[in-house]
Structure formats: structure tokens, C-alpha cells
GUDRENGU-868816 format. One record per residue: residue number from 1; residue in one letter; x, y, z of N, C-alpha, C in turn. Coordinates in steps of 0.001 Angstrom, whole numbers, plus 500000, padded with zeros to 6 digits. Atoms other than C-alpha are relative to their C-alpha. Layout:
! GUDRENGU-868816
KEFI   num   residu      n_X      n_Y      n_Z     ca_X     ca_Y     ca_Z      c_X      c_Y      c_Z
KEFI   NUM        A        X        Y        Z        X        Y        Z        X        Y        Z
...
END
This chain:
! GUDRENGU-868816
KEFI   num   residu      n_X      n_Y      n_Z     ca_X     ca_Y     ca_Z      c_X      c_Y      c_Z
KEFI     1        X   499552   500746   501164   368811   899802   705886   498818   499854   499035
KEFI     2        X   500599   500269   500595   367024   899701   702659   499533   498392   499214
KEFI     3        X   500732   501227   499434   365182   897354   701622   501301   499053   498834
KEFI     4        X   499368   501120   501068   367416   897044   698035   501959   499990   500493
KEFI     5        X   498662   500405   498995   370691   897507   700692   500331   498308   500137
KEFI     6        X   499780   501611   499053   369483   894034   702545   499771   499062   498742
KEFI     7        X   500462   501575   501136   368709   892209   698988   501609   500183   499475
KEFI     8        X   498751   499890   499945   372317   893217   698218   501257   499421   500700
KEFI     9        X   499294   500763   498735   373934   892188   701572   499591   498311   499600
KEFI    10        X   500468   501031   499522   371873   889031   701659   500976   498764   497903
KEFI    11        X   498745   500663   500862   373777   888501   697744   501285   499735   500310
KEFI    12        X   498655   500390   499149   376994   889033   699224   500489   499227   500460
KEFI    13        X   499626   500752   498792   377348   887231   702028   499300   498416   499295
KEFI    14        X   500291   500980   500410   375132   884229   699814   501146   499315   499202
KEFI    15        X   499162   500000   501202   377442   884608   696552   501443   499065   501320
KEFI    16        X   498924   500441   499418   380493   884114   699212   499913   497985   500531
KEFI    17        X   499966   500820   499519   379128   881570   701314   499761   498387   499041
KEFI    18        X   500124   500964   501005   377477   879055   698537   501210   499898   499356
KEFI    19        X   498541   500241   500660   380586   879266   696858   500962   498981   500511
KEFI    20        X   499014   501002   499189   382801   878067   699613   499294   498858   500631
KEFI    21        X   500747   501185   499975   380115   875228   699792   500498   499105   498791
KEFI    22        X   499693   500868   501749   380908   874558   696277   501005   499958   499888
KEFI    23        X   498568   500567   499544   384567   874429   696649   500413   498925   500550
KEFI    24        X   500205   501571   498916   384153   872319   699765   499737   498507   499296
KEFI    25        X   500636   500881   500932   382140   869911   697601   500695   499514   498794
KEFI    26        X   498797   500589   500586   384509   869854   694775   500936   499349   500187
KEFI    27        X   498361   500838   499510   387570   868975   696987   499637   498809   500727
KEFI    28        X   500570   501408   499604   385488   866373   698647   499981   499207   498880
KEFI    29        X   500222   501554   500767   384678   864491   695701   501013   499608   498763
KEFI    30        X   499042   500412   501065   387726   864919   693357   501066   498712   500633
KEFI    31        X   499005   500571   500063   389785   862250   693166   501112   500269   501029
KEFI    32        X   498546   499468   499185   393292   862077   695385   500687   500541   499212
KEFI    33        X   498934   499516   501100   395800   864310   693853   501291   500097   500589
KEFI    34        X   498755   499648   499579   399142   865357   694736   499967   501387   499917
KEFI    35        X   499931   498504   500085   398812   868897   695996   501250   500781   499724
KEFI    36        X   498801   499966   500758   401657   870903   694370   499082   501897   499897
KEFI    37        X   499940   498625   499478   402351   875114   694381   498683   500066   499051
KEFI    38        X   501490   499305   500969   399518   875576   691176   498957   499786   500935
KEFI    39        X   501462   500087   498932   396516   873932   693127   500039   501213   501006
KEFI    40        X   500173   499224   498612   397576   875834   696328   499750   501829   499035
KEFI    41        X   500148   499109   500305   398106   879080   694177   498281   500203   498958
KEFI    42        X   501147   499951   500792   394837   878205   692083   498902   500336   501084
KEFI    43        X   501116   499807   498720   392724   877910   695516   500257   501755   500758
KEFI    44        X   499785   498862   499651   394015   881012   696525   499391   501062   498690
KEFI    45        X   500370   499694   501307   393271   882541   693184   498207   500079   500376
KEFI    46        X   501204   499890   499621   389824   881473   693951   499197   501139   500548
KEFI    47        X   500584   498942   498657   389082   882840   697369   500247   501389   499629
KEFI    48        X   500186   498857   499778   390453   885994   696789   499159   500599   498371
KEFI    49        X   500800   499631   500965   388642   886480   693290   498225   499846   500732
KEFI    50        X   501278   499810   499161   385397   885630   695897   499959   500918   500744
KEFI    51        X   499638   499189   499582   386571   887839   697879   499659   501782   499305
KEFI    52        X   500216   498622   500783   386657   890925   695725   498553   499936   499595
KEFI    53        X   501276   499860   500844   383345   889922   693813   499138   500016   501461
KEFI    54        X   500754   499155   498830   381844   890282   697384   499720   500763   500708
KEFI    55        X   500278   498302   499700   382898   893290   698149   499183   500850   499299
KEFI    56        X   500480   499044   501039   381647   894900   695011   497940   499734   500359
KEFI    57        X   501311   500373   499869   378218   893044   695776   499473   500655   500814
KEFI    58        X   500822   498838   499014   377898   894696   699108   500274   501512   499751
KEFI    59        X   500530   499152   500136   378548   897486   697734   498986   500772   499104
KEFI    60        X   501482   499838   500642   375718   897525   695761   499976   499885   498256
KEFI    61        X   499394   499308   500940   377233   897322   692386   498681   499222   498737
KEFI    62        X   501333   500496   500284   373839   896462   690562   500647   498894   497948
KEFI    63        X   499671   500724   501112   375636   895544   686846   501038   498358   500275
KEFI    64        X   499879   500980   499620   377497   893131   688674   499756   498631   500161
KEFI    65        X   501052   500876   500195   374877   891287   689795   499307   499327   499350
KEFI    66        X   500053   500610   501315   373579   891000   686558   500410   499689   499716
KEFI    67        X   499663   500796   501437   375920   889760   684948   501027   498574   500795
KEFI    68        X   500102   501716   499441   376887   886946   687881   498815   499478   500042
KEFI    69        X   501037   500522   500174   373122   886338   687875   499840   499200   498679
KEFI    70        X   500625   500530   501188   373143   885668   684149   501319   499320   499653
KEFI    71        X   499110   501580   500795   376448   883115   684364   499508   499144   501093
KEFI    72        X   500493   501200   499662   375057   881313   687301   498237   499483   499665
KEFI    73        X   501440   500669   501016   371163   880799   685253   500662   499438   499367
KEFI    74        X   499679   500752   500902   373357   879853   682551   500529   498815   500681
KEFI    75        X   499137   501409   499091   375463   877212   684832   499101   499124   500536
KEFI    76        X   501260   500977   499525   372059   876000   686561   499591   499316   498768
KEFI    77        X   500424   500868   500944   370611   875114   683261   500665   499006   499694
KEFI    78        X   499113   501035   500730   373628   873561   681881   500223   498666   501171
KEFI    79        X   499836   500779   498871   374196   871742   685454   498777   498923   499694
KEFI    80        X   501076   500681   499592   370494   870502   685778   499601   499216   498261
KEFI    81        X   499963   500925   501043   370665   869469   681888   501159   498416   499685
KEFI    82        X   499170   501145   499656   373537   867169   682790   500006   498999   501020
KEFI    83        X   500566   500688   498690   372034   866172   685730   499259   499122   499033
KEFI    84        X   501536   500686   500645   368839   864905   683447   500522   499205   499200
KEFI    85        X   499611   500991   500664   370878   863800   681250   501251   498491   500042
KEFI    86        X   499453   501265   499634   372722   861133   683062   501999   499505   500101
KEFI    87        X   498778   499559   499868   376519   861703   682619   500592   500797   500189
KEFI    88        X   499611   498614   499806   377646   863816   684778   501614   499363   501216
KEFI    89        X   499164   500532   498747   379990   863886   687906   499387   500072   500668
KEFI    90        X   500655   500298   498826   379017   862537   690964   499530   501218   500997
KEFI    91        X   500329   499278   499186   378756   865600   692938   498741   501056   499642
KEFI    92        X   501005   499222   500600   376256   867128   690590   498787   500812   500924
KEFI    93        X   501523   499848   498548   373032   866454   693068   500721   501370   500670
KEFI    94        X   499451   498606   499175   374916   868768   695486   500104   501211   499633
KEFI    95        X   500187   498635   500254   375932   871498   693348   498718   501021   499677
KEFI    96        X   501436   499201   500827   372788   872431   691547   499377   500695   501154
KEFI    97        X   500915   499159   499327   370921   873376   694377   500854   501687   500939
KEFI    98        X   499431   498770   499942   373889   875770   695111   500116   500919   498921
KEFI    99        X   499965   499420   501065   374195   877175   691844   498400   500783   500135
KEFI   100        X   501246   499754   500235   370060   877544   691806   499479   501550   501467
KEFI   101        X   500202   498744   499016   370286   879660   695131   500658   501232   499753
KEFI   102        X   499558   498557   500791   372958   881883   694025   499518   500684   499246
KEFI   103        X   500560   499328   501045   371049   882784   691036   499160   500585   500647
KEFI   104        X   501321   499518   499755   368105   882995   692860   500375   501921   500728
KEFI   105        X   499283   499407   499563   370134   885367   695245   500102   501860   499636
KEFI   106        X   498695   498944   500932   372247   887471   692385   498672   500617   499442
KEFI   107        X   501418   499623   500727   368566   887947   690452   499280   501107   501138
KEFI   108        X   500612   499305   499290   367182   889336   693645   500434   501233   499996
KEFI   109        X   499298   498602   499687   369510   892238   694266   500249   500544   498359
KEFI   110        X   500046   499409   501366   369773   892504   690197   499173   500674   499382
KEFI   111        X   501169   499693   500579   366315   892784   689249   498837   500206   500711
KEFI   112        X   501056   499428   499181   364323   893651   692320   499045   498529   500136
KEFI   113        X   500850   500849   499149   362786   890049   693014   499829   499627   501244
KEFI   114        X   500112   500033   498667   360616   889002   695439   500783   499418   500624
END
């Protein structure tokens, strides 16, 4: 396995997993709702849109990467500027440091970082 194979894989399998952290984390801290066919078809919607974008990751698909690398930088900033700036939602703390790994992640297998 090469080396820009395992920085690929190691997006993949990150992109997926942080995600369904950040899901998790959402449905923990929203509000009670009344689950109803949209939600269920929206969560589904989700997963399998994670789903696909992780296949394409392992298979190496390098523009990809780029260009989920450069919406989750943009989402960290905007996250960690709402963080700083004091009105946010409660689950904030939590996400950011998922958002900040993905990038870190998506950047690796995008642009060859260490």
C-alpha cells in the first residue's frame, strides 16, 4: 500500500466515521421532535450520501478531496467564529473538533500533508 493509498483510506474511513459522530451529536442535542417519514427519509438521505462520498474517497478520487477539504476549512472557520463569538448552539464545543479533524484528514489525502 502506498503511502498516498493509506492517506486516502485513513480520509475515508475518517470522513465516514467523524460524520456519524456529528450526526450522533446533533440528534443528542436537538430538541424532542416528533419523528415523522421526512426526518427518517432525511437521515437516510444522509447516510447514504456518506456512504457514496466514501467510496469515491477510497477510491482515491483526489478532486474530491479537495473540494470536501475546502467546505469543511470553510465550516471550521465559520464554526470556531461562532464558537468565539458567543451565540451559538450548545453542541458547538463538540462539533468543531470534528469538523477540524476532517479537514485535517480531507487536506491530507488532497494536498499531500504531513
Amino acid at each position: 500500500m502506498t503511502d498516498s493509498s493509506r492517506r486516502f483510506k485513513h480520509a475515508g474511513y475518517g470522513f465516514l466515521l467523524l460524520n456519524l459522530i456529528y450526526l450522533a451529536l446533533a440528534i443528542f442535542f436537538i430538541p424532542p421532535f416528533n419523528i415523522g417519514l421526512t426526518t427518517l427519509l432525511s437521515l437516510l438521505a444522509f447516510v447514504l450520501l456518506l456512504g457514496v462520498l466514501t467510496y469515491y474517497l477510497l477510491q482515491e478520487k483526489k478532486l474530491l478531496a479537495q473540494f470536501l477539504a475546502f467546505i469543511y476549512g470553510a465550516r471550521s472557520v465559520f464554526t470556531a467564529y461562532s464558537f468565539f463569538a458567543g451565540d451559538t448552539f450548545q453542541a458547538v464545543p463538540y462539533f468543531l473538533p470534528c469538523l477540524f479533524i476532517t479537514f485535517y484528514l480531507l487536506g491530507r489525502a488532497a494536498w499531500n500533508w504531513p
